[in-house]
N, CA, C and O of each residue as an XYZ file, in Angstrom:
328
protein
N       4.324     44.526    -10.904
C       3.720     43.224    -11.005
C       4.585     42.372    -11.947
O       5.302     42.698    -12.893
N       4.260     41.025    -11.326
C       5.349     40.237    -12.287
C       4.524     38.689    -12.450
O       3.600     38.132    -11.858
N       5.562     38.309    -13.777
C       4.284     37.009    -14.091
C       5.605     35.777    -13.772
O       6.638     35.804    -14.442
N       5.381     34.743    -12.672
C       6.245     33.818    -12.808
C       5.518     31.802    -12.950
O       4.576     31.190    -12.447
N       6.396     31.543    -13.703
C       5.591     30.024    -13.663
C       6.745     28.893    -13.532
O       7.855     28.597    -13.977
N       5.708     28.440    -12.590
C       6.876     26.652    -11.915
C       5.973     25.609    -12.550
O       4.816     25.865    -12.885
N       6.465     24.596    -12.679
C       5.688     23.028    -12.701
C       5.629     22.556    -11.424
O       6.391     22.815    -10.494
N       4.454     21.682    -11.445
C       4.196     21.190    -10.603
C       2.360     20.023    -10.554
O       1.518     20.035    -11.452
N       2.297     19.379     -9.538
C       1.054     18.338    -10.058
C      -0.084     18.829    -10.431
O      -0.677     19.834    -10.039
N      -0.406     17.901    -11.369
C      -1.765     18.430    -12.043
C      -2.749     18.168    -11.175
O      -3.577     19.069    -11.039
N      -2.865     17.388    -10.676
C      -4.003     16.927     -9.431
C      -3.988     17.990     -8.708
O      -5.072     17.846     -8.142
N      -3.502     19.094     -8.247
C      -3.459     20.101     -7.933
C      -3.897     21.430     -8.125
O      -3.964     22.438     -7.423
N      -4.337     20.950     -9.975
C      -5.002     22.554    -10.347
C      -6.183     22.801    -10.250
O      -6.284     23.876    -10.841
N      -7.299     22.484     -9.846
C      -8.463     23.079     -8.829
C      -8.203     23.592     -7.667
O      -8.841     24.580     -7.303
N      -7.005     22.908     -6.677
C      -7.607     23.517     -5.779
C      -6.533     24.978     -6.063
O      -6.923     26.101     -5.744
N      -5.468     24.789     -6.558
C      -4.718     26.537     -6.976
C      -5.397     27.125     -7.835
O      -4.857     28.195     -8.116
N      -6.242     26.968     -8.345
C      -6.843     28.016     -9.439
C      -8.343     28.212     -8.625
O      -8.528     29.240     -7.974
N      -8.997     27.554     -8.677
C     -10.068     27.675     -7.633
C     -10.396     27.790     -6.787
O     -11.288     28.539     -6.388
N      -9.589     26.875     -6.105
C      -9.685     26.905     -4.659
C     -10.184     25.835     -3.772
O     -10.159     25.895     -2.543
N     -10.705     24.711     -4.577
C     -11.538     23.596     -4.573
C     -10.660     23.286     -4.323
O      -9.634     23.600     -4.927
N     -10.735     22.211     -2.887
C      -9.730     20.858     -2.565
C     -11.046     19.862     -2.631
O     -10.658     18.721     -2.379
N     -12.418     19.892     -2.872
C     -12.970     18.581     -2.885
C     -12.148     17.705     -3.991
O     -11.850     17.916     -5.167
N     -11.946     16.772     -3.207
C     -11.334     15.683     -3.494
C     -10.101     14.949     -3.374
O      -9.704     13.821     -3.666
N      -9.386     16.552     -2.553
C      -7.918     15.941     -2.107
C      -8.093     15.440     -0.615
O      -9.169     15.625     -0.045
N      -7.189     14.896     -0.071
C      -7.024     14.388      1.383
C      -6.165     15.687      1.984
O      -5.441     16.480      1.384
N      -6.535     15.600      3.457
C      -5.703     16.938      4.078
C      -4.024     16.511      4.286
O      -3.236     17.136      4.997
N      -3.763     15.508      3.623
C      -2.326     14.901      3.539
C      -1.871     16.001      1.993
O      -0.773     16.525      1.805
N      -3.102     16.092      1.076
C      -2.494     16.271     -0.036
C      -2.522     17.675     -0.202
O      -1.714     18.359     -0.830
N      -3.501     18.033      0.403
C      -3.841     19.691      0.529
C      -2.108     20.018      1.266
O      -1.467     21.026      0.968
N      -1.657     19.069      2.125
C      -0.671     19.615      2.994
C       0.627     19.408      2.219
O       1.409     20.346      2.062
N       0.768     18.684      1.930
C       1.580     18.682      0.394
C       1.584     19.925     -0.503
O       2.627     20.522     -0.772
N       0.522     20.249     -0.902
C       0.262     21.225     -2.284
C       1.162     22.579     -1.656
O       2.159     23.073     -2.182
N       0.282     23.161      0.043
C       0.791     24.394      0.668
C       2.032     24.014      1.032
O       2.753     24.926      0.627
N       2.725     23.176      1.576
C       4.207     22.905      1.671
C       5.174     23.468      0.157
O       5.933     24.432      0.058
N       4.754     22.381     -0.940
C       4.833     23.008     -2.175
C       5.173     24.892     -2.536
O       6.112     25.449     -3.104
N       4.193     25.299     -2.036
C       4.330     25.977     -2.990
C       5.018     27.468     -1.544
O       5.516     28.562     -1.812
N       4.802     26.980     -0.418
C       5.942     27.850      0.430
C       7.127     27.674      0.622
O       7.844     28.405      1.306
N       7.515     26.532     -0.051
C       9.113     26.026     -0.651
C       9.380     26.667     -1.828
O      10.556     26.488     -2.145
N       8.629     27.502     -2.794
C       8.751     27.837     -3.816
C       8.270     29.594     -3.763
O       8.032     30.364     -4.694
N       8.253     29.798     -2.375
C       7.466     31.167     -2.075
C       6.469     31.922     -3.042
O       6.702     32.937     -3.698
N       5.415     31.256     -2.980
C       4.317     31.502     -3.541
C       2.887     31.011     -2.823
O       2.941     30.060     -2.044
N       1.653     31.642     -3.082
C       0.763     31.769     -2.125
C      -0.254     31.063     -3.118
O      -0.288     31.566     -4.241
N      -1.127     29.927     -2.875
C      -2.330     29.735     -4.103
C      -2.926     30.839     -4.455
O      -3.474     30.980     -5.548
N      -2.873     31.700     -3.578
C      -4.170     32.703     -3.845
C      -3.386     33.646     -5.406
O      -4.001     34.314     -6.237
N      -2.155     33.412     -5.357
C      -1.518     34.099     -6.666
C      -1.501     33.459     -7.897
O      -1.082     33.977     -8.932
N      -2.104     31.967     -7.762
C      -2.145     31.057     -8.943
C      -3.125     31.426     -9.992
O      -4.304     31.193     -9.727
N      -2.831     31.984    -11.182
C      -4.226     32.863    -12.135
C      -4.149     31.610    -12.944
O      -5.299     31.339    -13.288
N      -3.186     30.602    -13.465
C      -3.729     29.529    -14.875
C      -2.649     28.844    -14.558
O      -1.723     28.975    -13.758
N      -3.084     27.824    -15.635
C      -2.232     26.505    -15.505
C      -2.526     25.897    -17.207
O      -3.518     25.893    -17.936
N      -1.275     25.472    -17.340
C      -1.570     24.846    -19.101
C      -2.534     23.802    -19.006
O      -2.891     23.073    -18.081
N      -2.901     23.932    -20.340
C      -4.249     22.614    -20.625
C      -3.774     21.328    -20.456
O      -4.325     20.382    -19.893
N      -2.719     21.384    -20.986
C      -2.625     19.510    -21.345
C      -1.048     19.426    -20.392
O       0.013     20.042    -20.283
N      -1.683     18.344    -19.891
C      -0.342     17.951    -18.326
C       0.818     16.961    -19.424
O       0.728     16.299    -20.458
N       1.474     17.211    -18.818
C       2.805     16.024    -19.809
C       3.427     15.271    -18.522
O       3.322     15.759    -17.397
N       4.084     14.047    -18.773
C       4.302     12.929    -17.926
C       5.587     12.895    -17.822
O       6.292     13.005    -18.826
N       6.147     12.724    -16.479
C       7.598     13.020    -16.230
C       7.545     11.808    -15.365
O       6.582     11.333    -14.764
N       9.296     11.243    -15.456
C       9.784     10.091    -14.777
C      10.107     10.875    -13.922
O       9.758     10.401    -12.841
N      10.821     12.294    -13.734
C      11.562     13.781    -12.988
C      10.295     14.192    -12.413
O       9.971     15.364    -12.608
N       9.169     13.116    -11.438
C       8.524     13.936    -10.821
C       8.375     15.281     -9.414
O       7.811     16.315     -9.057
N       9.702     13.901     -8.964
C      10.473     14.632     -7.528
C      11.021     15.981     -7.633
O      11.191     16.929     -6.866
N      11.234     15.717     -8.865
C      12.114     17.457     -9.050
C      11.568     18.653     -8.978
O      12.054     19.648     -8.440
N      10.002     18.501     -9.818
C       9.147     19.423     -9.695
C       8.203     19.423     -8.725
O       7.361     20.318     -8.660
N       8.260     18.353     -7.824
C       7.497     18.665     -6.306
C       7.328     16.966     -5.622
O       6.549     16.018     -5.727
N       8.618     17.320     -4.872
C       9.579     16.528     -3.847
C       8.783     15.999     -3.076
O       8.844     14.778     -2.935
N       7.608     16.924     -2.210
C       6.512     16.639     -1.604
C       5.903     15.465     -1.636
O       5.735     14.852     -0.583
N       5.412     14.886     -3.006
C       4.906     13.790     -3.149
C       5.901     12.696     -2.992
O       7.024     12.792     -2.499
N       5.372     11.731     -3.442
C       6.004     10.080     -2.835
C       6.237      9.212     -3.895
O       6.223      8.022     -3.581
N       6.515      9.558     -5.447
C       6.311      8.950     -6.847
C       7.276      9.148     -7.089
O       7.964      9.940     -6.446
N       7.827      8.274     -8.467
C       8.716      8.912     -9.079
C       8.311      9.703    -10.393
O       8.839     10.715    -10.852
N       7.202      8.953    -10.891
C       6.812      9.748    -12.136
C       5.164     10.449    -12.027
O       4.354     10.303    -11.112
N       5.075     10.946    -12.825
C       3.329     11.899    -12.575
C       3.425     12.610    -13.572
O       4.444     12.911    -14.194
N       2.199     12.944    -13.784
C       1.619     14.314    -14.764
C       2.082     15.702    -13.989
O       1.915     15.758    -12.770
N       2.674     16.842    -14.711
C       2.621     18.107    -14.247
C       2.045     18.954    -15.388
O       1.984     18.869    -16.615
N       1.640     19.833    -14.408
C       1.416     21.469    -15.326
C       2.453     22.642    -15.404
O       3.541     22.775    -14.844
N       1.909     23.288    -16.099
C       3.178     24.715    -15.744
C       1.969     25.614    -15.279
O       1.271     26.115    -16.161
N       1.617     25.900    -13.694
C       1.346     26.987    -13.128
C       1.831     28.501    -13.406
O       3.030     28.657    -13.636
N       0.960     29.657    -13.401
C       1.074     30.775    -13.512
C       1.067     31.194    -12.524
O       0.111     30.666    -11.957
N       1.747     32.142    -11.592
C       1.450     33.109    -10.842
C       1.941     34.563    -11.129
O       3.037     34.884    -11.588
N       0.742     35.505    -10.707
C       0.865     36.792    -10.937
C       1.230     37.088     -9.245
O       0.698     36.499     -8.304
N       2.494     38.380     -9.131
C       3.135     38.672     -8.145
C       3.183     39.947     -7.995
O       4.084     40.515     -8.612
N       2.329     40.726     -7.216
C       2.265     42.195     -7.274
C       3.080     42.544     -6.570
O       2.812     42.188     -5.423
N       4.352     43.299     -6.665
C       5.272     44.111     -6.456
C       5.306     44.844     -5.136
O       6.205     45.652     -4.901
């Protein structure tokens, strides 16, 4: 097992940690899973995400997906069983 973590949008951490998309659009849900199979990782492996999001002009970098240049990200956790 292995522990790896990417950044990526904060608007995003319900539905990877929970599982909850109330409240995203199926544009954004389709975004998030694009995301994170560009980064080969599954939500269902997402265990935490940091508390406090920090604001990047470098939003594209950490997830291209969206259509901004700047946004809040988190640093996602995923646990990866071997």
């Amino acid at each position: 097992m292995r522990i790896e973590t990417i950044e990526g949008p904060s608007w995003a951490a319900s539905y990877l940690i929970n599982g909850d998309a109330s409240g995203l659009t199926d544009e954004e849900i389709a975004q998030v899973d694009a995301w994170l199979k560009r980064e080969g990782f599954s939500k269902h492996q997402c265990v935490s995400c940091s508390d406090v999001p920090r604001f990047t002009w470098s939003y594209g970098v950490y997830f291209p997906e969206g259509d901004c240049e700047g946004g809040e990200v988190l640093e996602y956790t995923f646990l990866i069983h071997a």
